[in-house]
N, C-alpha and C positions, 0 to 999 in steps of 0.2 A: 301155445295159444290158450285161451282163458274159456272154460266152457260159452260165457254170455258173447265175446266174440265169435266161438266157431258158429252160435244158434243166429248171431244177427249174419254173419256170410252165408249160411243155409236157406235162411228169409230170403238174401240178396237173390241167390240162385232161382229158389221158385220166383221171386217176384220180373228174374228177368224175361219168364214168360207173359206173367201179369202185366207188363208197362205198357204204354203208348205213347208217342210225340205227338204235341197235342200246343198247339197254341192259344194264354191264356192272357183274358184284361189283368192287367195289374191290379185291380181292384178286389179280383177272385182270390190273389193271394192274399195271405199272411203266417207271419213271424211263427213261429213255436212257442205255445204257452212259457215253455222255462227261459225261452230266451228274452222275450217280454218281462217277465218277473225278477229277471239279475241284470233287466237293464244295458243288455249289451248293444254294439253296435260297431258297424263297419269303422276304421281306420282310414285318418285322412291318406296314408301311403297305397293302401288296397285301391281306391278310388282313381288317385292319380296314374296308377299303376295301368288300372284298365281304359281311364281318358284316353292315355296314350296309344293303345290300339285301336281307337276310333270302334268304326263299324263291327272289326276284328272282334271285338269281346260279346257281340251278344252272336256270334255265327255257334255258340257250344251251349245247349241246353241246361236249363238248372234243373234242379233233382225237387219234385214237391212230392208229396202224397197224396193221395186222390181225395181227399177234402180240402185241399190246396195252403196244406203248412208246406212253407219252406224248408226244405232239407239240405239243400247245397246250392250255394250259388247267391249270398247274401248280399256280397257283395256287385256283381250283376244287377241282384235285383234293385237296389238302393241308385244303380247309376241310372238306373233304367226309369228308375221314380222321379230322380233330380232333371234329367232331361224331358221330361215332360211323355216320354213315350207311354202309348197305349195299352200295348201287348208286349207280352214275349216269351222266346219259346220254351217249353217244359216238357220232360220226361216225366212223367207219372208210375208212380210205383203204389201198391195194394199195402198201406202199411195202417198201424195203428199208433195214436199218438204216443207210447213208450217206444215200440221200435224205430218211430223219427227221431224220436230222442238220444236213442242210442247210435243209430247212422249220422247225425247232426256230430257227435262226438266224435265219432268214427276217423268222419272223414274230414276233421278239424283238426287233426294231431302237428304237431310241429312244423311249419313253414306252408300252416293252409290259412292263416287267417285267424285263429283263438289262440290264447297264451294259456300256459299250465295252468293257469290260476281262471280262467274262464269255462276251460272244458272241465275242473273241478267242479265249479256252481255247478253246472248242467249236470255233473255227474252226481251228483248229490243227492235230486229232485229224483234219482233210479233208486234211490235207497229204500223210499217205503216199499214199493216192489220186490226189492229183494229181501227187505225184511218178510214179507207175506210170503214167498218162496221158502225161507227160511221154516219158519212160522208151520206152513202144511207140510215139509219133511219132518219138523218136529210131531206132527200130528200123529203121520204115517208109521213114525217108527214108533207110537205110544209113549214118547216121553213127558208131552206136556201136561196128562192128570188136568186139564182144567184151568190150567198156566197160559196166560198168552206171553209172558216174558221170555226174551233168547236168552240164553247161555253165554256163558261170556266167548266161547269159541265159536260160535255162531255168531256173536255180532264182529266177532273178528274178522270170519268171513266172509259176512255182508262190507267189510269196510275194504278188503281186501279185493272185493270184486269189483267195487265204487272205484279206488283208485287204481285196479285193471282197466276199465272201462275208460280213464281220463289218459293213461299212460303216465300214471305218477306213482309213488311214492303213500302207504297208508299213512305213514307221519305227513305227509305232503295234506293230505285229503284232514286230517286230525286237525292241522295248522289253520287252512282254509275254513274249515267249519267253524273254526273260533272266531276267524278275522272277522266272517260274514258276518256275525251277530254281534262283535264291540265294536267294529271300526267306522268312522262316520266317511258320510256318501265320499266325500273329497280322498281321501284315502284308499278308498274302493274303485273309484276313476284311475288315481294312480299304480294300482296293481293292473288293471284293465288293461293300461297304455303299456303296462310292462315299466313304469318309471322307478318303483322301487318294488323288491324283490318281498314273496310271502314272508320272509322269515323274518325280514327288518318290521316288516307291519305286525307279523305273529309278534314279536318285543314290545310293541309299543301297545299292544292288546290290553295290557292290563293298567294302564292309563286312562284315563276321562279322557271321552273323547273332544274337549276341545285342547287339552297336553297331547291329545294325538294329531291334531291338526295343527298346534305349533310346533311338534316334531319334525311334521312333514313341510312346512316352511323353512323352517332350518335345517331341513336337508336340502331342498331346495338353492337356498339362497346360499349356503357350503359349496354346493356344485355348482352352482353360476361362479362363484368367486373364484372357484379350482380353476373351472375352463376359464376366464378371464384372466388369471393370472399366467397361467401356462401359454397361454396368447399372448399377455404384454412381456412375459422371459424371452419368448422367442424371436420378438419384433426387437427386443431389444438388442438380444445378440448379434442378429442378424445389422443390428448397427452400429456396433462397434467400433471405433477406428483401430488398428494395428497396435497403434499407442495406449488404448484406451484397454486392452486385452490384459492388462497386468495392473487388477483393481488390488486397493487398499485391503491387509489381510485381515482378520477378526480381529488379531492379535494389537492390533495399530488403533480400531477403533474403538476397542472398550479400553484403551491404554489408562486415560483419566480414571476408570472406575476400578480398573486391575491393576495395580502398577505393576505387580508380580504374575504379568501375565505369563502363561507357559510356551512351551514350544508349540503343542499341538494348536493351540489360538491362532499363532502366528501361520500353519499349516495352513487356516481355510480363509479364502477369499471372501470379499464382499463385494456384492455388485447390487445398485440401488437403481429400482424401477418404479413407472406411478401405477401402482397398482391400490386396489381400494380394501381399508383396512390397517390397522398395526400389527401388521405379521409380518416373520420372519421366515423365512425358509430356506431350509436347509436339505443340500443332499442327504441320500444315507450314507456315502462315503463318513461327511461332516459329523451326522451323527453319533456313527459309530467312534469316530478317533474322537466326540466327547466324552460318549461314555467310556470310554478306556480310563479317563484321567478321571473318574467316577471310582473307580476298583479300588479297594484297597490295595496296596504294596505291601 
């Protein structure tokens, strides 16, 4: 466990003397400064998720801090706004806005609601903190002379304890930091939703961002065509008739432009679907016994 973890569970401890349940206007609450600033926000699936237990989802209190940031329970509170309700109920805990910040990250790790790439923002906005952490052990042990600059093993540390704090990866946390500053808002959504992956957006980073927004278009409209095609192979199969099961092989259809077609042409079937587009596809089996006849002998 990461020192900033075991000090924020030691907080938890004292603070589960400090709490109260405590019934509040919805109006009292609000967001977390960092969560406000990267723009996040509930999941239409989170939402649906709680519709479905009715009454059931607000019987468990959200988690705020006694100046009424929200700290757990976003999603609650969002349904809670959309329905028109007044109140609702809150555990209160003695915290300061970095330690909501770091309990907000905490208790958002995988399968709570933020994706790697969200609890990274958040964890981010803890950096100049730990840089100043940094910075007074620098002081302490007389290294700085007058210096407010880290060391480059110091800021390794600081980045290291960043992506402790998200449950990622410091190359994960390096990537993110780039994305946030080149990638335009639409591309940032799309990490958000979890639709395309840092590392695809970290590539397209060094692109203008509007070649980053018709990347993300044509990644888009690539995977609409994939899942539409793999829909109309399988509608098709599935229609078949017995006779219709032993289509024309490659080897037949490029006959006119191959006369000297090979054996392996003759090997791979053809079978013709309306799907959208001039493309061909092929299994890997198909591929492979192309590239065979690819190889020198």
């Amino acid at each position: 466990m990461l020192p900033d973890e075991q000090q924020l569970l030691r907080k938890d401890e004292q603070a589960d003397l400090q709490c109260q349940l405590a019934v509040h206007s919805l109006d009292e609450l609000r967001p977390h400064p960092s969560y406000v600033r990267h723009e996040l926000s509930v999941s239409a699936s989170q939402l649906s998720a709680l519709i479905e237990l009715g009454s059931l989802a607000f019987h468990q209190p959200i988690v705020i801090s006694r100046k009424g940031i929200v700290v757990d329970g976003y999603a609650r509170w969002e349904l809670a706004r959309r329905q028109g309700r007044r109140s609702i109920l809150c555990l209160e805990y003695d915290l300061t806005e970095e330690e909501a910040l770091r309990w907000l990250i905490q208790t958002h790790r995988p399968l709570r609601g933020l994706n790697s790439y969200c609890r990274t923002l958040l964890a981010l906005d803890l950096a100049p903190s730990l840089q100043e952490a940094a910075r007074q052990n620098q002081r302490i042990g007389g290294q700085s002379k007058g210096s407010s600059n880290l060391t480059e093993a110091q800021k390794v540390d600081v980045r290291s304890k960043t992506a402790g704090s998200a449950g990622v990866s410091s190359g994960y946390v390096t990537n993110v930091e780039q994305v946030s500053k080149s990638a335009p808002p639409s591309v940032q959504d799309a990490l958000k939703s979890s639709e395309i992956r840092v590392h695809k957006a970290w590539q397209w980073s060094r692109l203008s961002p509007q070649q980053q927004v018709k990347k993300l278009e044509e990644y888009r409209s690539q995977k609409g065509t994939n899942q539409t095609s793999r829909r109309l192979i399988q509608k098709h199969v599935e229609r078949l008739a017995p006779a219709q099961l032993v289509p024309p092989s490659l080897g037949e259809l490029l006959k006119p432009l191959l006369p000297s077609r090979t054996v392996v042409l003759d090997s791979i079937v053809v079978s013709e679907i309306d799907a959208p587009g001039k493309i061909a596809y092929f299994t890997k089996d198909a591929m492979l016994a192309l590239r065979r006849t690819e190889e020198p002998t």
